[in-house]
N, C-alpha and C positions, 0 to 999 in steps of 0.2 A: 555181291552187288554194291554193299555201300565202299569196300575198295573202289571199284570201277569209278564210284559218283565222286571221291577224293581225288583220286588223279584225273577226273576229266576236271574239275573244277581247279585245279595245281595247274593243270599246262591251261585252261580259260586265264588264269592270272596271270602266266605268264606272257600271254599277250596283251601286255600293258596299255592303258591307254595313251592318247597321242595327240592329245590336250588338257588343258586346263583351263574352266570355264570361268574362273574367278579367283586370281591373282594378284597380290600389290607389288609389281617389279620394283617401283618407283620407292619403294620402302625398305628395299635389301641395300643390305652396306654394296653390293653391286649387281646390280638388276639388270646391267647389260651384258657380263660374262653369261648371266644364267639365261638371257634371252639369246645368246649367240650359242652358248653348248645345244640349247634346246631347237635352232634350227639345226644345227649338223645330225639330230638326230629324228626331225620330221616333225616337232611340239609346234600344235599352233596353241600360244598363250592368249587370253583375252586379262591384260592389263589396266585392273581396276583402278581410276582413282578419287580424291576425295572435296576434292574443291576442282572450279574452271582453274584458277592459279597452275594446281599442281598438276591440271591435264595439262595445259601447253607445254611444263617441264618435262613431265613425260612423254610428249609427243615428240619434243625436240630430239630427244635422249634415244628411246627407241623406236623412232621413226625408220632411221635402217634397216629395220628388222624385219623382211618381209613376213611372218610367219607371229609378230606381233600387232594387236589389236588393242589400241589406247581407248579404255573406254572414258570418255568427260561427266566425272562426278559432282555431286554436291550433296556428301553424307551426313543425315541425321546429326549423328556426332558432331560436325561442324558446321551446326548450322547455329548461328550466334543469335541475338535478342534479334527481335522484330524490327526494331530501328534502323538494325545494321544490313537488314536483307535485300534492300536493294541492288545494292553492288554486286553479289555472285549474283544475282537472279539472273541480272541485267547481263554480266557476262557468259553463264551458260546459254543464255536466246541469240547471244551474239555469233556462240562458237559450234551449238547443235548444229547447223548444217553443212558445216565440214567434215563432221566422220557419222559414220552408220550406228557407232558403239559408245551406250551412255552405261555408266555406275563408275562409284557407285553410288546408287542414290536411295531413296525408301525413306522408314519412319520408326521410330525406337522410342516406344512406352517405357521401358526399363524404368526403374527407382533413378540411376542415376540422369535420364534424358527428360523424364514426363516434364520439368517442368516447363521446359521448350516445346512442349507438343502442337501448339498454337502456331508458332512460327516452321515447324516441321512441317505440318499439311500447308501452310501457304507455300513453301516451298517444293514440296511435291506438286501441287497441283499446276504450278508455272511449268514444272520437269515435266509430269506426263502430260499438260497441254501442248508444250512444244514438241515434243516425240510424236505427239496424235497429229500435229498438222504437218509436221514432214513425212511422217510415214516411212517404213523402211527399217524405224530403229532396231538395235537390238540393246534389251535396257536389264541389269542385271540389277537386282532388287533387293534390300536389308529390311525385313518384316520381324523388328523383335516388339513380342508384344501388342501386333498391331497390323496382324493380319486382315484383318477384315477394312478396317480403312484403309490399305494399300488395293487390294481386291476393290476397292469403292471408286478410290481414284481414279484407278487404273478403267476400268469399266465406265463410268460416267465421263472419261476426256474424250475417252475412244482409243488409248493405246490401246488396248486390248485387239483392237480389230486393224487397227492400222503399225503395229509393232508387232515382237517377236518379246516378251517379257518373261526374263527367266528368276526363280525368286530362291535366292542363295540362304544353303543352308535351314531351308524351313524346319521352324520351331514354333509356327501357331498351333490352335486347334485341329482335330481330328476334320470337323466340319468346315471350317474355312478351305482346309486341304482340298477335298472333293468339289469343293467349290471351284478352287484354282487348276484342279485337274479337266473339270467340266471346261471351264473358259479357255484351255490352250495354256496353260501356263506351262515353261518349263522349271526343273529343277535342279540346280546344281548340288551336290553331295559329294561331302568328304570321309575322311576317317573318324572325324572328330564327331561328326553327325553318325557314323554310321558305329561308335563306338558305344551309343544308350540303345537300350531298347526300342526307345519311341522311335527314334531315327531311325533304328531297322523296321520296324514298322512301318513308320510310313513309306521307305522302301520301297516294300512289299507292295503296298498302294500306288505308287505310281508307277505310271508305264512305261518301259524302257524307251521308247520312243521319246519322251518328254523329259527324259533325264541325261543330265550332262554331268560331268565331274570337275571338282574343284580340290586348289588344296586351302583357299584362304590364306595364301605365305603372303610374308612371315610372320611368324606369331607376336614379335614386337619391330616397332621402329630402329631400323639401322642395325638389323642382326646381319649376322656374317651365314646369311640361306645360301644353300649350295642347291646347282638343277640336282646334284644323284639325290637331294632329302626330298627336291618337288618332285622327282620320278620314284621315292618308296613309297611318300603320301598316297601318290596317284595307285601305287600297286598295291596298296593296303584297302584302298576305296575299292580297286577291281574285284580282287578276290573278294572281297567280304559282299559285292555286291552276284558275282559268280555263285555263291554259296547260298544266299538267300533267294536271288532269282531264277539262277540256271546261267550255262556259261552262254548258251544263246545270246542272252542282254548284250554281254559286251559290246557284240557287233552293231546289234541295232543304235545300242547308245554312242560309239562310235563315228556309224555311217549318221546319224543324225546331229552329229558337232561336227563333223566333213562340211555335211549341207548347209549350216549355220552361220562356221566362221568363214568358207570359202567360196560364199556368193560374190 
């Protein structure tokens, strides 16, 4: 029998998924070869980025691309003193109701962000106020450290009820999780997550329905990322996610990024 569970969970992997839930195109030494290999072979990408600036570049860029999804960020990471927050604010409310798809965006406690944490939730809260009044978004979410006040935001604007909020990579607490699972949230998951234990765990915890796959590429600014590394990330995510949940998942997880990115 456990031969049989090996090879049914071998050829589960082998049916690769056929997205990516959170990706930086815009950051590969060429992020349009891999957005155009990745249509000839059916990938619908959701193309993270990091400021309104660098979403207009990347909308410019792979806008051709039917089978990619420019999402308009304003990341933690780049969010500068308080002084200076006017101007993306001002630009992301300017440019939210042109596309469905915001990240990336969220809040990051880490040692090296806290000390901007101040200027981080005013910035979130502008992000998921405008998502909750257009309604419709779909907003992929960076919760390091600060789970529960993305959970807070999110829930108090009203995304929650009026968006689709999927939260990449999650690494809060145990409790926040169930939290985020109760409320609708989804989850993107990659190798990199599903390579610690807690990662497989929570896994385990969330319901294939509400999980989508990511790779996070590229691991730094202006690498030379090829689609065959975003398509073994992606088959390393599958299988390992076949083997903890059953190969059933795939499909659900799957038909539930079909329904997502090709409304």
């Amino acid at each position: 029998m456990a031969g049989a569970r090996e090879t049914e969970i071998a050829q589960a992997g082998a049916r690769r998924p056929l997205h990516d839930a959170h990706v930086h195109l815009d950051y590969m030494a060429d992020g349009a070869a891999v957005a155009a290999q990745a249509a000839e072979e059916g990938f619908l990408l959701f193309s993270n980025t990091v400021t309104p600036d660098g979403y207009e570049a990347a909308r410019d860029e792979l806008g051709p691309f039917p089978n990619v999804r420019v999402g308009l960020g304003l990341h933690p990471w780049h969010i500068g003193p308080a002084e200076t927050l006017d101007r993306p604010i001002e630009r992301f409310a300017c440019l939210v109701s042109e596309t469905r798809f915001v990240g990336e965006v969220g809040l990051d406690f880490g040692k090296r962000h806290e000390a901007a944490a101040d200027a981080q939730m005013r910035a979130f809260r502008a992000v998921a106020g405008a998502c909750a009044a257009h309604g419709g978004k779909v907003i992929s979410v960076h919760a390091v450290k600060s789970a529960k006040h993305v959970l807070d935001i999110l829930e108090e604007s009203g995304a929650l009820d009026t968006c689709t909020c999927i939260l990449h990579w999650y690494s809060g607490p145990s409790d926040e999780l169930a939290r985020a699972i109760a409320l609708g949230c989804r989850f993107s998951v990659g190798p990199r997550m599903l390579a610690t234990k807690r990662g497989r765990e929570y896994a385990k915890a969330i319901p294939a329905a509400q999980m989508l796959f990511e790779t996070d590429a590229p691991p730094a600014y202006g690498e030379a990322y090829t689609f065959a590394e975003l398509k073994g990330e992606l088959d390393a995510a599958a299988s390992s996610i076949a083997a903890i949940k059953g190969p059933a998942a795939l499909d659900l997880i799957e038909e539930a990024a079909r329904a997502l990115f090709l409304q």
